[in-house]
C-alpha positions as CSV (number, residue, x, y, z in Angstrom):
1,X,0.0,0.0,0.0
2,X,2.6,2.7,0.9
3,X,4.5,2.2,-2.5
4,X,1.4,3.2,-3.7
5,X,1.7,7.0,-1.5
6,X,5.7,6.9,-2.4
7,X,7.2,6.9,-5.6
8,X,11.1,7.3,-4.8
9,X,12.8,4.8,-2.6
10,X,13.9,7.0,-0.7
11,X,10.7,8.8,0.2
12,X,9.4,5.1,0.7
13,X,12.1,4.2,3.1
14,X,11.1,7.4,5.6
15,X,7.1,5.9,5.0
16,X,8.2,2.4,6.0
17,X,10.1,4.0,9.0
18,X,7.2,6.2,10.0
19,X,4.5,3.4,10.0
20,X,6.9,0.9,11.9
21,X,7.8,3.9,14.6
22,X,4.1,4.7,15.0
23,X,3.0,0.8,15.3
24,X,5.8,0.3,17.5
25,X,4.8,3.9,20.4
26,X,1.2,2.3,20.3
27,X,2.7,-1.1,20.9
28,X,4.4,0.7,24.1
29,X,1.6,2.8,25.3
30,X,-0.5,-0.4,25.2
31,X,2.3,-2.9,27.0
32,X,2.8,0.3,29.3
33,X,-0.5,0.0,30.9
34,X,0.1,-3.9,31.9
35,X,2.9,-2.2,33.9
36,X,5.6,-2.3,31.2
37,X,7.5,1.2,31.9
38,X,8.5,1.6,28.3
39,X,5.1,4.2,27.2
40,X,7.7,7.4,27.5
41,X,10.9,5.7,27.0
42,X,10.5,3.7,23.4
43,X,9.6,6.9,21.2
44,X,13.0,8.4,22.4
45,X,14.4,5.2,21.7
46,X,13.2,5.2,18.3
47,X,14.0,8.5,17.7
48,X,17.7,8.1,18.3
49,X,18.0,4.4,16.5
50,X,16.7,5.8,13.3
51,X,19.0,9.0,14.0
52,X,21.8,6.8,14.5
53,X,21.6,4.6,11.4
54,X,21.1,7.4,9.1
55,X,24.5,8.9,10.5
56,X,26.0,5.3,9.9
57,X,24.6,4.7,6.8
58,X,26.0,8.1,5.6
59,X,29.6,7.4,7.4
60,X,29.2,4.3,5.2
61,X,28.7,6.0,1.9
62,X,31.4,8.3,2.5
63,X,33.9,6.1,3.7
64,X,33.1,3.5,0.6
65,X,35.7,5.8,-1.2
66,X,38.3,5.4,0.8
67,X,40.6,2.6,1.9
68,X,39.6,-0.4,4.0
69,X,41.2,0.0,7.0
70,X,39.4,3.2,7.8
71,X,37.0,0.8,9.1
72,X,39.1,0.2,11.7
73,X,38.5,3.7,14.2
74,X,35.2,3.1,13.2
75,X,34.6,-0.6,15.2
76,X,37.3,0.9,18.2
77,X,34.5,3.8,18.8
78,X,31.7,1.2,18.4
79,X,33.2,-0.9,20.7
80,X,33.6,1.8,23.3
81,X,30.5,2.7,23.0
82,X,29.0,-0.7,23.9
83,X,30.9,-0.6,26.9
84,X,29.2,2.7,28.0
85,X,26.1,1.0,27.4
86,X,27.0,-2.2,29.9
87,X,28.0,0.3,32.6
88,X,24.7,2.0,32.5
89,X,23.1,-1.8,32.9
90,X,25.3,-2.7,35.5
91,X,25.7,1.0,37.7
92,X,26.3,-1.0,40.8
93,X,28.7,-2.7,39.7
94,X,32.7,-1.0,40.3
95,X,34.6,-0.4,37.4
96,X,32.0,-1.8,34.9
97,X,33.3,0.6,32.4
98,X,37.1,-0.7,32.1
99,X,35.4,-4.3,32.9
100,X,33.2,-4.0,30.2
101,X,36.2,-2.4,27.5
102,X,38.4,-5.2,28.0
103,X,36.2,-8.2,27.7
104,X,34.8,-6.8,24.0
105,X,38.1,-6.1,23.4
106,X,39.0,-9.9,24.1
107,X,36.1,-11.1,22.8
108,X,34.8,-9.0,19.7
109,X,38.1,-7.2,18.8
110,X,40.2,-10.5,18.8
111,X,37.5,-12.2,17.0
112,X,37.3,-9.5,14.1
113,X,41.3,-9.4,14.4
114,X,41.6,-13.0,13.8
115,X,38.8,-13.2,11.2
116,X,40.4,-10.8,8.7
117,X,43.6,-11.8,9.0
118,X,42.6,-15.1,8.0
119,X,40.4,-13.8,5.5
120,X,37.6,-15.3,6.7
121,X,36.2,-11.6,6.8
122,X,37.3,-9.6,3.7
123,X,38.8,-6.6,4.4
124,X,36.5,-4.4,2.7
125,X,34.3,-1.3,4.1
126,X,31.2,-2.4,2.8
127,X,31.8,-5.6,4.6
128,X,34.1,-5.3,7.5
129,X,31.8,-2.6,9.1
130,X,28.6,-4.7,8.8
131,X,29.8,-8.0,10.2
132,X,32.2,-5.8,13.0
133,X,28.9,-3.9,14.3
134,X,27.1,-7.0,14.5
135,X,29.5,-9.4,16.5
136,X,30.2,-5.9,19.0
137,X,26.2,-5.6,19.3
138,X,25.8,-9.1,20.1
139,X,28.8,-9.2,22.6
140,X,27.6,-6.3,23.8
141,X,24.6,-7.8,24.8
142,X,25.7,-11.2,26.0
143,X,28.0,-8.9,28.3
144,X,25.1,-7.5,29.7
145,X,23.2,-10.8,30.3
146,X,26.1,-12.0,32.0
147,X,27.0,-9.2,34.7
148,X,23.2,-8.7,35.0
149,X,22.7,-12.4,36.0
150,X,25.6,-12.4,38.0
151,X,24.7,-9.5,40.1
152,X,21.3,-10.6,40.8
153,X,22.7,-14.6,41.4
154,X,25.1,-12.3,44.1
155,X,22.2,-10.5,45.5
156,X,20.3,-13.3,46.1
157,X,23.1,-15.5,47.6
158,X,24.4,-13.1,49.6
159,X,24.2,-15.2,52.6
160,X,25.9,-18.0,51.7
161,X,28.7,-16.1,49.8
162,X,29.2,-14.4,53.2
163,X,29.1,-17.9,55.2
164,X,31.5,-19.9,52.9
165,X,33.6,-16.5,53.5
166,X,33.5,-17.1,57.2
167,X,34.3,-20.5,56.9
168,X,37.5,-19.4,55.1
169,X,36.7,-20.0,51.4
170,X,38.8,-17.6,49.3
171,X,36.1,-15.5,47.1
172,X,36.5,-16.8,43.9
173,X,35.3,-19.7,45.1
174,X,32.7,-18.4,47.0
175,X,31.2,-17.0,44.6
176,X,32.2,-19.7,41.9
177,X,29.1,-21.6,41.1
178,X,26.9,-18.2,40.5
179,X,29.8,-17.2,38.1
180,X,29.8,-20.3,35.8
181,X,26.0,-19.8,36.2
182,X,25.2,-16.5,34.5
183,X,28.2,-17.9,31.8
184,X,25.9,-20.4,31.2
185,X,22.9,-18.3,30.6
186,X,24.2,-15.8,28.5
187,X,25.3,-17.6,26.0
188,X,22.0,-19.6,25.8
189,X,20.7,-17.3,23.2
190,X,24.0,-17.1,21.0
191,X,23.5,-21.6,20.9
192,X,19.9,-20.9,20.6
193,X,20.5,-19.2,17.7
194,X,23.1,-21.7,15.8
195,X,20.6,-24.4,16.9
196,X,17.4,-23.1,15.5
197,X,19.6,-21.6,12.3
198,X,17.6,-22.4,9.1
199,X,14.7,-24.2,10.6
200,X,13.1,-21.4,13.3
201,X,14.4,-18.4,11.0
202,X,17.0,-17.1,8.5
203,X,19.0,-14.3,9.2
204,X,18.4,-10.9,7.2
205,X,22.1,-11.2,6.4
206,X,21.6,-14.2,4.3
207,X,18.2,-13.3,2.6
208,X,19.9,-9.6,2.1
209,X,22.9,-11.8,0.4
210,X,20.5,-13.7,-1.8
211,X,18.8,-10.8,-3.2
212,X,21.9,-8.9,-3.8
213,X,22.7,-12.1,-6.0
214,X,24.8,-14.4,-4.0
215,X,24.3,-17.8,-4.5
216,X,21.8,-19.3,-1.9
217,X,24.5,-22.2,-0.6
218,X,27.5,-19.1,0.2
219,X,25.2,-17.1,1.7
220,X,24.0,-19.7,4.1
221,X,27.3,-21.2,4.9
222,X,28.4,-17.0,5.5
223,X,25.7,-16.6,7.4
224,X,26.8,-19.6,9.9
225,X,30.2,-17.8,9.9
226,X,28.9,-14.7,11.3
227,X,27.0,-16.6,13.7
228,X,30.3,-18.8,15.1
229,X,31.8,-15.7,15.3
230,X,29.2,-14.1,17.2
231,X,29.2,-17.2,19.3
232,X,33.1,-17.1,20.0
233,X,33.5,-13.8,20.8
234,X,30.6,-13.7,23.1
235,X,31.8,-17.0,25.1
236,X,35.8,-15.4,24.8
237,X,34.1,-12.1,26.2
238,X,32.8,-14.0,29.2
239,X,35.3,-15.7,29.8
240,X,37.7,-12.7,30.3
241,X,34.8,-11.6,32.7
242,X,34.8,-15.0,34.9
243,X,38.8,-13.7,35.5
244,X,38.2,-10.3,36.4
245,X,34.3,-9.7,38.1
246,X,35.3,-11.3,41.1
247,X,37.7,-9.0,42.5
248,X,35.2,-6.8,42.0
249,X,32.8,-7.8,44.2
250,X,34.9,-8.0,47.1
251,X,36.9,-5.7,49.2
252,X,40.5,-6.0,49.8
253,X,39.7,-7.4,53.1
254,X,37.8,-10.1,51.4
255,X,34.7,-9.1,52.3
256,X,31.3,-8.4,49.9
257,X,30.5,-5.2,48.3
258,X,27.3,-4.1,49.0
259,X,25.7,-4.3,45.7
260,X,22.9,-2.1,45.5
């Protein structure tokens, strides 16, 4: 219907963006009133996404003239970025920030390294910056299941954390079982994903391939690349963070943070 109102594809794009926006605030308003508190939050939301992937899609078009590695600054600010967006998840939580920076650079920057210098990920703009952002969202968000699950798993163990303290456990292993816990869980959704890939969904990666005029076989096996990828940099990424969260939670004197 809206191609019929919209004769440029450009003019069509902001109608398809406007219709999915407005769907999306009445969406909120409705899930706000069954207690959701998203009513006032998801229109600013939606205003800065679509903000923010214009800018990138324009960064893209611009850099597309200039060489590769370009790309580069442009995944370091990303990944900086997501690690602002961790801390604000995890504001409890001491020196989430740095935390947070180190593990995606473990996780997501060693993965990208690794990738293009094998060539596994070409070392092209119009591809490096697509797959980069999405392994750096997704580690981004695994990071945040995992701290968040961690924190409450603290929270709500904080009694016998402090007893196996007492009896003289060192923290680490006080607190070891809730740690290998919240690894579990958040990478649930990254196996979830390579285990329902092809038969529960296919990625808009793959179908975008397709259309673009990749054949159907090399787009899925790429598409099961990105999603290893994903996969290994969000288990490296927690792994750095099983090494480094719990002297985090604990004092010097070996005691618990109050984590509140």
């Amino acid at each position: 219907m809206l191609d019929l109102l919209f004769h440029t594809q450009m003019s069509l794009g902001l109608g398809q963006a406007a219709a999915v926006a407005v769907l999306a605030i009445i969406v909120a308003q409705f899930a706000a009133r069954r207690g959701a508190k998203i009513g006032r939050e998801i229109p600013l939301v939606l205003l800065r996404g679509i903000v923010q992937i214009l800018l990138v899609g324009f960064l893209i078009a611009a850099m597309l003239r200039g060489p590769w590695w370009t790309g580069i600054p442009v995944l370091i600010v990303m990944i900086f970025i997501a690690a602002t967006i961790v801390r604000r998840r995890v504001p409890e939580l001491p020196g989430a920030y740095t935390l947070s920076l180190l593990c995606m650079a473990a996780g997501a920057g060693g993965v990208l390294t690794v990738m293009t210098l094998l060539g596994i990920v070409e070392p092209k703009i119009i591809i490096l910056i697509p797959v980069g952002s999405m392994v750096i969202a997704q580690n981004m968000n695994i990071q945040s299941l995992f701290l968040n699950r961690f924190l409450g798993e603290v929270r709500s163990h904080r009694g016998e954390i402090e007893s196996a303290l007492a009896l003289g456990a060192a923290p680490e292993h006080a607190a070891e079982s809730y740690l290998y816990a919240s690894f579990h869980a958040s990478l649930i959704p990254a196996i979830d994903n390579l285990r329902s890939l092809g038969i529960v969904w296919i990625p808009g990666m793959m179908a975008g391939m397709v259309l673009s005029g990749t054949s159907p076989i090399y787009a899925a096996l790429y598409q099961f690349v990105i999603l290893s990828m994903i996969f290994i940099a969000g288990a490296v990424s927690c792994l750095t963070a099983t090494y480094l969260v719990p002297r985090r939670i604990f004092t010097p004197q070996q005691q618990l943070r109050r984590l509140t």
